[in-house]
N, C-alpha and C positions, 0 to 999 in steps of 0.2 A: 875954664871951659876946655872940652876932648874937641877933636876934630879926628875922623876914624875912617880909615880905610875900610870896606868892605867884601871879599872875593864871592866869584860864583854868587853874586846877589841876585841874578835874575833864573835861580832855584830856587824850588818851595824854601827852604830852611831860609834863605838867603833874601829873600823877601819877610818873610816872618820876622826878621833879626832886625831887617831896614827899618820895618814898619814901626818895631818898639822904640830904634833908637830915637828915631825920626820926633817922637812924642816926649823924648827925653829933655830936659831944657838946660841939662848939662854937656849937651851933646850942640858945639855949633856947626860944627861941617861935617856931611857923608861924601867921603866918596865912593860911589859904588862903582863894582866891574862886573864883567860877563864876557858870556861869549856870542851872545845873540842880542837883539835890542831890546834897547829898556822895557819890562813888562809893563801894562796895562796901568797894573797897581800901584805904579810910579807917577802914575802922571800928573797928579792931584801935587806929589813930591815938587815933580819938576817944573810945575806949570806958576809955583807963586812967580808974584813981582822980583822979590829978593831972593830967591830959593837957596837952603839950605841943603840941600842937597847934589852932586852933582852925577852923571854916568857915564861911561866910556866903556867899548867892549875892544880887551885885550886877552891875546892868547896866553894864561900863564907859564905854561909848557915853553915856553920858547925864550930865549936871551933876547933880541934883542928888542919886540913887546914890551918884554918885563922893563927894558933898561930904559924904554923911549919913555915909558908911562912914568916910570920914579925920577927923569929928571927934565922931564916936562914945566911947561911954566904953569899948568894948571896944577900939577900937583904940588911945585913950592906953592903958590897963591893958598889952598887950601890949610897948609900947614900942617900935613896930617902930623900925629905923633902917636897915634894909634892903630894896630893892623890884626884885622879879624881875616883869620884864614880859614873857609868852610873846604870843605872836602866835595870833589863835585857828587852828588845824588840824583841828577835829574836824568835828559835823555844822553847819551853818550856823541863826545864831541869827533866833529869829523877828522878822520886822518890828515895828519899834516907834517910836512917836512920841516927836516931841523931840529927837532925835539934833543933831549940829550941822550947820546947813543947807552942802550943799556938799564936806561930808569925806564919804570914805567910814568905814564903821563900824572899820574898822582903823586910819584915822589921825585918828577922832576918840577912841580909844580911848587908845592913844599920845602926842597930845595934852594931856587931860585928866590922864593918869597922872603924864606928867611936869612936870604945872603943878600938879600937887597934891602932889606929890612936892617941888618947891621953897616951896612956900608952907608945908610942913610943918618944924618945926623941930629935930623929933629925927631927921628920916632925913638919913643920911650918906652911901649908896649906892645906886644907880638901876643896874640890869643888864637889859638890851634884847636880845631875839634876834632877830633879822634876819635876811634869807634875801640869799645869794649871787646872784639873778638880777637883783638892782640893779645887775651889775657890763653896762657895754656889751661887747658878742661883737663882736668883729672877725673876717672872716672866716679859716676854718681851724679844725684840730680843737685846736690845739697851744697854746692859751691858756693861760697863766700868769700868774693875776692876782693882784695884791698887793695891800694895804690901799688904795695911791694910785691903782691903775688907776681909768679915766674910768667915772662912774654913767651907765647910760644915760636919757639926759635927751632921746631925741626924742621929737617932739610926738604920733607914733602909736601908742607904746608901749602894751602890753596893759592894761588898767586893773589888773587884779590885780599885774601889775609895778609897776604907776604907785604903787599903793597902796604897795607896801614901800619903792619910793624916797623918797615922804613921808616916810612914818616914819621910816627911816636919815639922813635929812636932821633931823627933829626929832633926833634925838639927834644926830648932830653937832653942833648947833649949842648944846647943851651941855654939851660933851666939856670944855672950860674952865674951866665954871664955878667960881670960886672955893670955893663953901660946898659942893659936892655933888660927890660923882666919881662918873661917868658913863661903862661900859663898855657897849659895846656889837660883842656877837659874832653876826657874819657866818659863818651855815653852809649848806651844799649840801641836799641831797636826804638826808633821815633814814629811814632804814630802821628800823624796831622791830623786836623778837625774835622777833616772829609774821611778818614778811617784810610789814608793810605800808609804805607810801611816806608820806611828808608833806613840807609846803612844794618843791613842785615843781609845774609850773604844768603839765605834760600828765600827771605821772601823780597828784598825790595825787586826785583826783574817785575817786568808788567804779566810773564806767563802765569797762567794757572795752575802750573804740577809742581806740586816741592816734593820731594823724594827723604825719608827718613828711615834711618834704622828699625828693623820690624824688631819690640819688643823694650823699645825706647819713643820717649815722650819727652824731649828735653824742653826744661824751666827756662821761660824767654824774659830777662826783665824787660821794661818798654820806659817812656819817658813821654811825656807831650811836645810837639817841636816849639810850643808858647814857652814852655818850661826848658828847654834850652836858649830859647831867648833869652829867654830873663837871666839866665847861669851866666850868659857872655856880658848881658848889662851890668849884673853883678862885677863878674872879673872885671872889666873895664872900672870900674870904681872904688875897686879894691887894692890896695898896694900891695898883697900877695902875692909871690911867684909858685908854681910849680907843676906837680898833676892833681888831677881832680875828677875822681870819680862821679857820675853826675847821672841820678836815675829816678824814674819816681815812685811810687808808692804801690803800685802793679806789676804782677809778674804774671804770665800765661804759659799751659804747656804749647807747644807747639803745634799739634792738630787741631785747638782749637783757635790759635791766631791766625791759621791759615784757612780755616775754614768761616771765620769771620768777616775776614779779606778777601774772601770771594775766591779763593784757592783751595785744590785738594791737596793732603798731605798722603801720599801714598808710601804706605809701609813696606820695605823689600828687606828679605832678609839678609842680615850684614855678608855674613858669604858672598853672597852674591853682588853687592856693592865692591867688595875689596879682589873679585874677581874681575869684574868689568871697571874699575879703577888700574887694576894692572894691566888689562889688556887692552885700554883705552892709550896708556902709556907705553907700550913697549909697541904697539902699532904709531904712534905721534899723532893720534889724530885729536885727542885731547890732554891736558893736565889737570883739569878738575878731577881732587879728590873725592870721590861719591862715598867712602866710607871715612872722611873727617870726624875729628872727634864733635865737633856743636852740632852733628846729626844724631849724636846720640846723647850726649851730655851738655845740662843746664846751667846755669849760673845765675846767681843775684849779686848785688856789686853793695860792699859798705862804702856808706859815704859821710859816713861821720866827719871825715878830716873837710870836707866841703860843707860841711852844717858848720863846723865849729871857725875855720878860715874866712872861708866868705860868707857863712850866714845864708846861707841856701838850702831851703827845704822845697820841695814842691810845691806847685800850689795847683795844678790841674787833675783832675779824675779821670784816669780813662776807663770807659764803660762799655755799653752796650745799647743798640735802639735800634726800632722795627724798620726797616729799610720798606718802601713802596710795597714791593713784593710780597711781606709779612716776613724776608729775612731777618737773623741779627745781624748787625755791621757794627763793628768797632766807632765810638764818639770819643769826642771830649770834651769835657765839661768842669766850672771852676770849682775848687772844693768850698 
């Protein structure tokens, strides 16, 4: 029997994940964290006689949180030896002091996780999700990237890219480790079952303008967030370590993910993107790249070495269906 840490459980993915394990009968203890109180969808979790489940909201950004919560007598009791680390996606957490000077709060969160994670001596497993736009775009729509293709490591990179490259870098570096296996899956653009977006750097924001290069239409792969459940239940029962590409069976261009989502993709000519990128910067008033390369170029991700390792193929459909209005909206639906 696993008993499994949770992070960021009380975010869509983060509930999604709970909810599978929860149903798992290989699964005896959750513990879940956050940063706000348990959601709604917990409570049915929380409320048996004996519950399997437990929740606690802890800042992970912070020492000494992280250090109360890993040697806590609820957390020996549980036993955990298992640690799912989500990336936060939900709404953004309130500024707080202390944090570690210099990270940002995603790769001080990552960080901490997996240094507390190894100075811990019953966890066995460390499972990391990571976003797909750590991968460098070469130009073209026809990108097929594998575990080995190049991380883009230039020095202008978007900071919220920069941010996921840290962290997939923290966890590469231990993918090796002797005492502890260390999976960490690489996925696209998550669609939920309500047709909303996550981990995608022009659409997950709640605004409605995504801004793209006039004359480019870049290939979006997507993933179901059911089917990233499933990826992590898999990992967790898998003796595998390493990375893992992890996407499903659809790819979209860009104007029409964004206009399925209830967003416009408005076209501006690159010029003018990498003019107002410079002079957004040499003024300070922002560092967002407007003419990044994933505003003009696509990818699709192989995932062979996750079909053949963990035995993981999709199994949700994401499609299309009439919303009230006579809209389309992005579904999902089981194949």
């Amino acid at each position: 029997m696993t008993s499994v840490l949770v992070t960021h459980a009380d975010e869509p993915l983060g509930r999604r994940i709970v909810k599978r394990l929860f149903h798992d009968e290989r699964i005896a203890t959750i513990f879940a964290i956050g940063d706000g109180p348990p959601p709604h969808a917990f409570d049915r979790f929380l409320g048996e006689p004996e519950p399997r489940m437990l929740y606690t909201r802890v800042d992970l950004a912070r020492h000494r949180p992280m250090a109360d919560l890993f040697h806590s007598a609820r957390f020996r009791a549980a036993e955990i030896d298992t640690v799912i680390h989500l990336p936060r996606h939900g709404a953004a957490a309130a500024p707080t002091a202390q944090r570690i000077p210099g990270l940002t709060e995603q790769t001080a969160e990552t960080r901490l996780v997996l240094q507390h994670c190894l100075e811990t001596p019953g966890i066995e497993n460390v499972i990391g999700v990571g976003s797909a736009f750590v991968y460098r775009l070469p130009p073209g729509n026809a990108n097929r990237l594998d575990e080995h293709s190049e991380l883009d490591l230039e020095p202008d990179v978007l900071p919220e890219i920069r941010a996921w490259i840290d962290c997939d870098m923290i966890f590469h570096g231990e993918i090796h480790n002797d005492r502890i296996r260390v999976v960490l899956l690489r996925v696209p653009t998550i669609v939920t079952s309500g047709g909303y977006i996550y981990l995608n750097p022009l659409l997950s924001r709640a605004s409605g303008l995504c801004i793209r290069s006039m004359g480019f239409d870049p290939i979006c792969a997507l993933i179901s967030d059911k089917d990233v459940a499933r990826a992590v239940q898999t990992a967790i029962h898998t003796p595998c370590s390493g990375i893992y590409n992890i996407a499903g069976n659809e790819a979209l261009p860009l104007s029409r993910l964004s206009q399925w989502t209830g967003r416009t993709a408005l076209p501006v000519p690159g010029p003018v993107l990498s003019w107002l990128s410079r002079g957004a910067r040499l003024l300070g008033v922002g560092t967002t790249s407007l003419d990044a390369p994933y505003r003009r170029y696509g990818f699709t991700l192989d995932t062979r070495r996750a079909e053949r390792d963990l035995d993981f193929r999709p199994s949700v459909r994401i499609g299309l269906a009439r919303a009230g209005d006579g809209s389309l909206r992005l579904e999902t639906a089981s194949l």
